[in-house]
N, C-alpha and C positions, 0 to 999 in steps of 0.2 A: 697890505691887502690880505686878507683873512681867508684860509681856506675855506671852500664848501662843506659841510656837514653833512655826508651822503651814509652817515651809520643808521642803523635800526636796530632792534634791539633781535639777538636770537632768541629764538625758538626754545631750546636746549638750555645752550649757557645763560640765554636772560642778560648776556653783557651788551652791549652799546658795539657795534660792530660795522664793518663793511658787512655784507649778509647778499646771500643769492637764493630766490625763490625755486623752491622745487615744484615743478608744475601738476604735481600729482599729488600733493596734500593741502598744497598752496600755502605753504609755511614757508618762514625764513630761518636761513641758516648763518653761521658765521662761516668760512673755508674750511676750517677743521670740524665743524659739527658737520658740516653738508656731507664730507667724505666718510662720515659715520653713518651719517643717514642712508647715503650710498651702499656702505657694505650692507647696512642691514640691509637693503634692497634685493641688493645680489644675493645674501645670506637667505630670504625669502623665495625669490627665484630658483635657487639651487632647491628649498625643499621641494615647491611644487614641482618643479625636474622629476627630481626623486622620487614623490606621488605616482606622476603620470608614469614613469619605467614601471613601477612596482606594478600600477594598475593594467602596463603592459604587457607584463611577465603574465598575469591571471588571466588576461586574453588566448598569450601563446597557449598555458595549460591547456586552455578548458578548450582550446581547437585542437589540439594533440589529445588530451584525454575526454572527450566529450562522455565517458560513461562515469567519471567522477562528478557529474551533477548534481549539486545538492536535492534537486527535483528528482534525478533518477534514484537516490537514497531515500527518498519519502515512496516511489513507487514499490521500489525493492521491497519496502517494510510492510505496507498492503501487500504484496501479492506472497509474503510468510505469513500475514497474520488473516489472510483470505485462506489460505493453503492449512492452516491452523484450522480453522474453522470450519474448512469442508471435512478436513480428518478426524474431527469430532462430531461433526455429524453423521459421518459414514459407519463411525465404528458404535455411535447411540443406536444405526439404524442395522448393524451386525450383532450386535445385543437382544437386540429386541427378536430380529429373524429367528437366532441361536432360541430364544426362551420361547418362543411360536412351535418354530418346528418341532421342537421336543413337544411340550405337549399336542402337536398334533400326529407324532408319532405314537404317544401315551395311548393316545384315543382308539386310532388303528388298532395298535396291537391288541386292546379289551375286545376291537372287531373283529379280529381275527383271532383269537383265543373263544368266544362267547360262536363264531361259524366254526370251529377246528372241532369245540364239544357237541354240537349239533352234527358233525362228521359223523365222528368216533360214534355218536348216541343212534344214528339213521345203520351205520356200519355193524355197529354190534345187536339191534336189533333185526335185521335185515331187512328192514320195512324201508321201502322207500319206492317212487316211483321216477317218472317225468319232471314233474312238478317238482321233486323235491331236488333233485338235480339241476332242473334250472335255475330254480334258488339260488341255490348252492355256489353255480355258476356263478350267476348274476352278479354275487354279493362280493365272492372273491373280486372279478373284474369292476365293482364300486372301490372295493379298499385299495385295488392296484394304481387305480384312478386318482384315488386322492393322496396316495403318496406321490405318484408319480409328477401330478399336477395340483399342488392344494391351491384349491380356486377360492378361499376362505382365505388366503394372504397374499397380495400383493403389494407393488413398491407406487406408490402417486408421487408425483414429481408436478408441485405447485408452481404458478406462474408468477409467482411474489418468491424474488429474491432476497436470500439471508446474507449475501453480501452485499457491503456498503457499493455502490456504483463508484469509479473513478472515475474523472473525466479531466481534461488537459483543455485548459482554455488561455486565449491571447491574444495582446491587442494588439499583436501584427502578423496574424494569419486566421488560418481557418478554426475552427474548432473539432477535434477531435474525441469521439469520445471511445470509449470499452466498455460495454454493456454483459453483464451476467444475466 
């Protein structure tokens, strides 16, 4: 009586074998290939292990360090190069003040030099009355005026933003935003 022929061929070796089905590729193996296929198995398992701890460890971080956020690094770099931005326009806008006030000093003081010889001129003639006096007055308290307060230069502060808006959006809460 003749044995049964219960071999199949492996997978792997391709020899003619007893073979046991692995139910996860649905190949056959012969006993030594199957225990191959095993370790790689387990060899597999152990990286993805190893994935998920790594990808655990970047969990603990970012709950221990929450301000190392790659998002809080892209904020930080807006509000330097907002902060950039308003310090250039304040100092364009101390430039310009700086070259105003001076010539609106220049001007004054022609006004007050062009009444000083109209002084001297009423003074050395002695001719003068009422009228010339309140002039006189008058003009000094216009030039005190306009140094004091030049109404010929002030600051507008427009409703249109030179900085870019940030805003913080997500799709598992609300949205927030930061408005300039």
């Amino acid at each position: 009586m003749a044995m049964a022929n219960n071999k199949t061929q492996c997978f792997k070796c391709k020899k003619e074998k007893i073979t046991y089905s692995c139910e996860g590729c649905s190949k056959r193996f012969c006993f030594t290939d199957l225990a191959e296929h095993k370790q790689l198995l387990n060899d597999e398992l152990n990286h993805i292990i190893n994935d998920y701890d790594q990808f655990k460890q970047r969990i603990n971080e970012q709950k221990q360090n929450p301000q190392n956020h790659p998002l809080l690094k892209q904020i930080n770099r807006w509000e330097r190069n907002s902060i950039e931005i308003i310090q250039q326009k304040a100092q364009e806008c101390r430039n310009i003040v700086i070259k105003l006030s001076q010539r609106l000093i220049n001007d004054i003081e022609i006004k007050y030099n062009d009444l000083s010889e109209q002084i001297k001129q009423i003074h050395k003639e002695n001719e003068f009355n009422e009228i010339n006096l309140n002039y006189l007055t008058n003009q000094l308290r216009k030039i005190i005026e306009e140094l004091n307060d030049p109404s010929n230069i002030s600051i507008h502060q427009g409703s249109k933003s030179f900085i870019s808006e940030i805003s913080i959006i997500s799709s598992i809460g609300t949205i927030l935003r930061s408005n300039f």
